[in-house]
N, C-alpha and C positions, 0 to 999 in steps of 0.2 A: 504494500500500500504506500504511496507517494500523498503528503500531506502538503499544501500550499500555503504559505504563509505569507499574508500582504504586507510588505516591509514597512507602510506608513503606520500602521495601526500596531501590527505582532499578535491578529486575530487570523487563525487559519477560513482559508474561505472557499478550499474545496481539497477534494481528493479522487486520485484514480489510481487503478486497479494495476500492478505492474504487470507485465505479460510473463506468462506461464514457458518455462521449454519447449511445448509443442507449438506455441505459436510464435516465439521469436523461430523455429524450424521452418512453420509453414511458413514467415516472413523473409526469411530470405533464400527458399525455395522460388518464392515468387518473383524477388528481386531478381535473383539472377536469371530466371526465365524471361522479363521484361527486359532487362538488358541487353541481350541476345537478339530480341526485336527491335529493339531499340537503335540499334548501333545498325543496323542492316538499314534503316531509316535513310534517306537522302540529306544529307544536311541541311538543305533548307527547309522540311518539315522539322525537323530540330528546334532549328530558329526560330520560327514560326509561332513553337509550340511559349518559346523563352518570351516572344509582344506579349501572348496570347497572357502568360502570366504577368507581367508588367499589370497589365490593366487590372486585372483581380486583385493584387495587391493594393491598389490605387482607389478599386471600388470598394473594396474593403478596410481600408487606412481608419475610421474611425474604431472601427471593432479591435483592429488588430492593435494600433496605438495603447487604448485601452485595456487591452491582455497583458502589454509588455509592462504597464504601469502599477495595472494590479500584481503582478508575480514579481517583478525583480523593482521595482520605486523609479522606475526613471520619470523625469516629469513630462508631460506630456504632450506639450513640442518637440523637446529631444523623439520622445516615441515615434511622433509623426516625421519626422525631420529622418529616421532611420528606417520606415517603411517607403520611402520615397525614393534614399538611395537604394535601398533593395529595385525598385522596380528600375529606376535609372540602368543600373547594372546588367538587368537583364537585357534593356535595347541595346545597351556599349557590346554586349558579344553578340544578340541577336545580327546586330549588324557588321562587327567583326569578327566571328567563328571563323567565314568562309577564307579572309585574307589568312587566319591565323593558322589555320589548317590544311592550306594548298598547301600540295608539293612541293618538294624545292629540289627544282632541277641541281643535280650533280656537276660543277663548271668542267668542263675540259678529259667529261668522263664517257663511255661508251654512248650509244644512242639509247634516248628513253630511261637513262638510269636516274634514281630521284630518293629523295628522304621523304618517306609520307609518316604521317602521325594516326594510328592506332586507338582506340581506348581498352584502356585495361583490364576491364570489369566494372566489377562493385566495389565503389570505394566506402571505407566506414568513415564517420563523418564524428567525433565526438566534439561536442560544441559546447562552448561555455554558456554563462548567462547571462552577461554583460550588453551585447547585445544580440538580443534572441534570433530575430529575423537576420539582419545583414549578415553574423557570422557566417550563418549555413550556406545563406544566399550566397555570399561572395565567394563559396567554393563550389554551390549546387550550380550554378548558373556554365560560369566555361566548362564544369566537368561532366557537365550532363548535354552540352552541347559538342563538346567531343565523343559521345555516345557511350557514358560511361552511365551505372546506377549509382544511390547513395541510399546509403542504409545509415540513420540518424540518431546517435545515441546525445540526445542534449543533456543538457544541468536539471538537475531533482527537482529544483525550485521552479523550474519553467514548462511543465509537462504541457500545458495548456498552448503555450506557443507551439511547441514541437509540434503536438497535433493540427495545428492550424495550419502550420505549414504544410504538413501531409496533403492535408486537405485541396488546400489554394494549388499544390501542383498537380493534384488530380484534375483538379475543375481547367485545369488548365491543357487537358487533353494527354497528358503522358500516361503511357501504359500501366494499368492498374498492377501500382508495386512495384513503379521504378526509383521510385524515390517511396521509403520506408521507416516509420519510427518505429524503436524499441525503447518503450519504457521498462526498464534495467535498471538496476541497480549499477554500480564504479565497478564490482566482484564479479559481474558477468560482463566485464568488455573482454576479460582476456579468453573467454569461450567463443566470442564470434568474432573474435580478431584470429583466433585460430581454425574457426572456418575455411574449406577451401574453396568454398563459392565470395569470399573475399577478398581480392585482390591485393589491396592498398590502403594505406588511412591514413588522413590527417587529422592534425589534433591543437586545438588549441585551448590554452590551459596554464596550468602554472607551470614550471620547471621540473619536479618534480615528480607530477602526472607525466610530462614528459619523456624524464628519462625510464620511466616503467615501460612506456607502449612502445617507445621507441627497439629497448631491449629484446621484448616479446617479437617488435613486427622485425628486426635484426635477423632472431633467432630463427623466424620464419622465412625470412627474405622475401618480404614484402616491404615497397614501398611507403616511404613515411616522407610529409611536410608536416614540419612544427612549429606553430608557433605560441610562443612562449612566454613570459615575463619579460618586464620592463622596467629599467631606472631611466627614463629619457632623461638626458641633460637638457638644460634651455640656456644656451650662454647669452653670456650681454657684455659685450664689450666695450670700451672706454669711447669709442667714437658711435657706439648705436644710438638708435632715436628711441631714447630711454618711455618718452611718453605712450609712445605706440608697443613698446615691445612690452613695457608694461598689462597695457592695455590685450594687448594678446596674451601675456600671460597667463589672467586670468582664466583666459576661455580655455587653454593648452591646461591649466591645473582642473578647474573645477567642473567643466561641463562631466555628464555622467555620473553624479560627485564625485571626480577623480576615481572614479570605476575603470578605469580602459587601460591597456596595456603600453598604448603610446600617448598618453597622459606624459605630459612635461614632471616631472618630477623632483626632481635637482634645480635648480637655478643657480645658475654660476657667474658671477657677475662682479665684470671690475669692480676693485674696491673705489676708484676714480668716480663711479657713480650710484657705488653701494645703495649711498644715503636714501638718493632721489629713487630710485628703482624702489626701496623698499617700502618706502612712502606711499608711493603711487599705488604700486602692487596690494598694498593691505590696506589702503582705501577704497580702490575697488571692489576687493572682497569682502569686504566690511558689508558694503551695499549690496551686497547679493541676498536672495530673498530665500529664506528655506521655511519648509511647509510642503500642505499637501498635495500630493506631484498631479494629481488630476485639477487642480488650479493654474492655471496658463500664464498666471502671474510669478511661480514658482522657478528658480531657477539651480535649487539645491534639493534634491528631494534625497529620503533614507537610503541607508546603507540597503544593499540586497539582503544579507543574514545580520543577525545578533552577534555571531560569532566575529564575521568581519569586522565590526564596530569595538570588538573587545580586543582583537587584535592591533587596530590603530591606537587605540588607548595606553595598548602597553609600549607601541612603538612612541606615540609621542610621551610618553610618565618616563622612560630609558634616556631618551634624547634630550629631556628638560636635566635629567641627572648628571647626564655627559657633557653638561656643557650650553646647551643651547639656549635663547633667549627666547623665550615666546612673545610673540606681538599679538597674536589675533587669536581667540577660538581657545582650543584645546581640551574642553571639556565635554562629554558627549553630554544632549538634552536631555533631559528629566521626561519622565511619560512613554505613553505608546511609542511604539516604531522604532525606528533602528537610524533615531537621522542623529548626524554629528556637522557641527559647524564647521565652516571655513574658517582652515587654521593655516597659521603663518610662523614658521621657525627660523627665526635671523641667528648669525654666528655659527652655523651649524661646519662642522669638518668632515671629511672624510670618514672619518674611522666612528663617526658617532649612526646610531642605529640608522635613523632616517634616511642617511645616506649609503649604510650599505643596504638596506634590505628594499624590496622593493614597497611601498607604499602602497595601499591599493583604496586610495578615500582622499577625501578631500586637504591633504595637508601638503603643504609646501615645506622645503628646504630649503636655504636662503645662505648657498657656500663662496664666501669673498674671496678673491684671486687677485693675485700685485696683475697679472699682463695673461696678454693671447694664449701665452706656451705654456704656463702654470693651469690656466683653464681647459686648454685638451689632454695634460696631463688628468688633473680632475676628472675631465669627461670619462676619461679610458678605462679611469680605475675603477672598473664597477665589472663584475660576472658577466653581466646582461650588453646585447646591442642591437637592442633594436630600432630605435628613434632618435635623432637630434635633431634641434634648432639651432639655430647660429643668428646671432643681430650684431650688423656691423654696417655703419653706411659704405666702407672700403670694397665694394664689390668682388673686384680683384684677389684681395687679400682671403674672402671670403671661399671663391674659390679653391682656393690655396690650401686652405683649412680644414676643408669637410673632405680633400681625402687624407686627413688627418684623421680625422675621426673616426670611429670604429664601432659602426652600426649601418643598418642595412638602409636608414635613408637619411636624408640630412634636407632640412628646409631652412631653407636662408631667407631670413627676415620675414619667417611665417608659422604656424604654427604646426606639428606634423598632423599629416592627417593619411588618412587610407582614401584611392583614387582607383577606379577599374583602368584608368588608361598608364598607370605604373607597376611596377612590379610591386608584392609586399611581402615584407618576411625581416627576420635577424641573422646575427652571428652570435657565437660564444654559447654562453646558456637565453639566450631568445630564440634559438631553434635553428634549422634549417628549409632549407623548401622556401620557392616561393609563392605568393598569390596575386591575382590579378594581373592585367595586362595580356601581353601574348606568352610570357613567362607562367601564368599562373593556369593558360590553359594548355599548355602541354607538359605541364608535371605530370598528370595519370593519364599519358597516353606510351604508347611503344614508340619511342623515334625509331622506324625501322627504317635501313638501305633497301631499297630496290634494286639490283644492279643485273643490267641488262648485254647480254655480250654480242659481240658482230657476230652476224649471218655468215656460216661459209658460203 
């Protein structure tokens, strides 16, 4: 039995039945027999199939908004704002599968010989809760247009979304059972990861979780994309435009309430503008509004679990120990729900919690640097690399810098964000594999050579 707990209130508000072993069996008996027809498909019924869901997402955006809000607390612009790009996502491949998946002729090779792209199977899909729809979507979308299935083990707390999703891709014309939820327990992924009607999995999640599946799909040699935790750096340099980068700041720390993996987290900022940055930063967030996420005035809404909330707590009570100065917040609220304020940690060092561990809520670390090359030192020193910013008006220099840095993307004088038209993914312990872009749709396929020899 799966209990649902609504993060604003900490009153359960529904429950469903987990699936039995005969029917995670017959589910992906099923998948893989849809798959099979699936992949025999012409690509452009694929595509097709991908507008086709666009729109049901879109006609469905108030329902769905409202699921993500009640299960995991985001507020409910965020909610809507992330069924949106879910549907975006699926025209970016609808209308780029076919360039991404042609051929590529062999230069200077026999006649006819070429690289064509394959799909794997069924790929297993374990997805966080963070966010419910776009996660799945931004891996269901290109790997189901390169003809693959997905069988979807989401987060406990979201079963309500998982199913909706099922649903919406049904309505959306794909084969009954190409895309498949098990609701499962964590103790039963490594039973249908070990499946041979499973190809593949990607997983995103903590590090952790990661290195467990990762081992398991090793030992099986099946393909694995990870992705994983995050300490994003956010630097600020002595010549940035302290007011804006400020300003961005905040939305890089607090949207989601610093739920998300590439969530700015670190701020690393000349001491030359320490002062003014810190100012800025914790008046903005001061003015941020927290309350109930189905209020559209809301821009802070609860932690997802109680657990979360008691682990930022300890992270920020260690870090006030170690040294750090609190400016803002740091206390979670009194009452129902699981929400903690917008908190601001100045003086914070390296070696103090918040900075090594990853944060996963609304709190900032505020780490002062003499110049450039002390702050990507900073940056590097962290397990994690998945995310940076950089704010410098030096352009140039800026360039210079982020392949300095040592993570899978780097946004210069903006905030990181995830985009179907880039690749997305880390290094170190943030995972490997990429997602989105033309990169993220031929991970679960076969680059196979075709190679074609002269006629005698």
């Amino acid at each position: 039995m799966i209990e649902v707990i609504n993060p604003a209130t900490g009153a359960a508000i529904a429950t469903y039945y987990t699936h039995t072993p005969a029917q995670v069996e017959a589910r992906l008996a099923q998948a893989a027999a849809a798959q099979r027809s699936w992949a025999e498909r012409p690509l452009t019924e694929r595509c097709a199939a991908l507008v086709r869901l666009a729109a049901i997402l879109r006609a469905g955006r108030d329902t769905y908004a409202r699921l993500i809000v009640n299960e995991m607390g985001k507020p409910l612009v965020e909610a809507e704002a992330e069924i949106e790009k879910s549907a975006l996502t699926c025209e970016f491949y609808a209308e780029r599968a076919p360039g991404f998946l042609a051929d590529t002729p062999v230069v200077s090779a026999a006649a006819d010989s070429r690289v064509v792209y394959d799909p794997l199977g069924v790929v297993l899909a374990v997805m966080p809760w963070n966010y419910p729809f776009w996660q799945f979507v931004r891996f269901a979308a290109p790997a189901l247009a390169a003809g693959n299935g997905a069988v979807l083990k989401h987060a406990s707390n979201v079963p309500g979304c998982a199913l909706a999703l099922e649903q919406a891709f049904a309505e959306a014309g794909l084969p009954t059972g190409l895309v498949a939820t098990l609701l499962i327990g964590a103790r039963d992924v490594a039973g249908v990861l070990a499946d041979p009607r499973i190809a593949a999995v990607t997983l995103t999640g903590s590090t952790a979780v990661g290195q467990q599946v990762a081992s398991q799909a090793g030992a099986l040699m099946k393909k694995q994309v990870l992705e994983l935790g995050g300490s994003d750096p956010f630097i600020v340099l002595a010549d940035a435009d302290v007011a804006l980068a400020a300003q961005t700041a905040v939305k890089a720390r607090f949207g989601n309430a610093g739920q998300s993996c590439i969530s700015a987290k670190r701020f690393i900022v000349a001491e030359a503008v320490a002062d003014a940055f810190t100012e800025a930063f914790a008046t903005a967030a001061a003015s941020l509004r927290l309350g109930d996420p189905l209020d559209r005035a809301t821009q802070i809404g609860p932690l997802a679990r109680a657990g979360l909330r008691e682990d930022l707590q300890r992270q920020v009570t260690l870090s006030l120990a170690e040294g750090a100065r609190l400016v803002l917040g740091g206390t979670p609220l009194p009452g129902p729900g699981f929400f903690y304020p917008a908190t601001v940690l100045d003086q914070v060092t390296p070696e103090m919690t918040v900075a090594r561990e990853e944060t996963f809520g609304p709190v900032a670390a505020i780490i002062r640097v003499a110049d450039e090359d002390e702050a990507i030192r900073v940056a590097n020193a962290s397990e994690f690399g998945l995310g940076a910013a950089l704010w410098t008006r030096d352009l140039a220099k800026a360039q210079r810098l982020a392949r300095r840095l040592e993570a899978g993307a780097v946004f210069i004088n903006a905030l990181v964000a995830s985009d179907p038209r880039v690749p997305f993914g880390g290094i170190k312990q943030s995972g490997y594999g990429r997602e989105l872009g033309e990169w993220g749709i031929r991970e679960f396929t076969n680059v196979k050579t075709v190679w074609q020899g002269a006629q005698s």
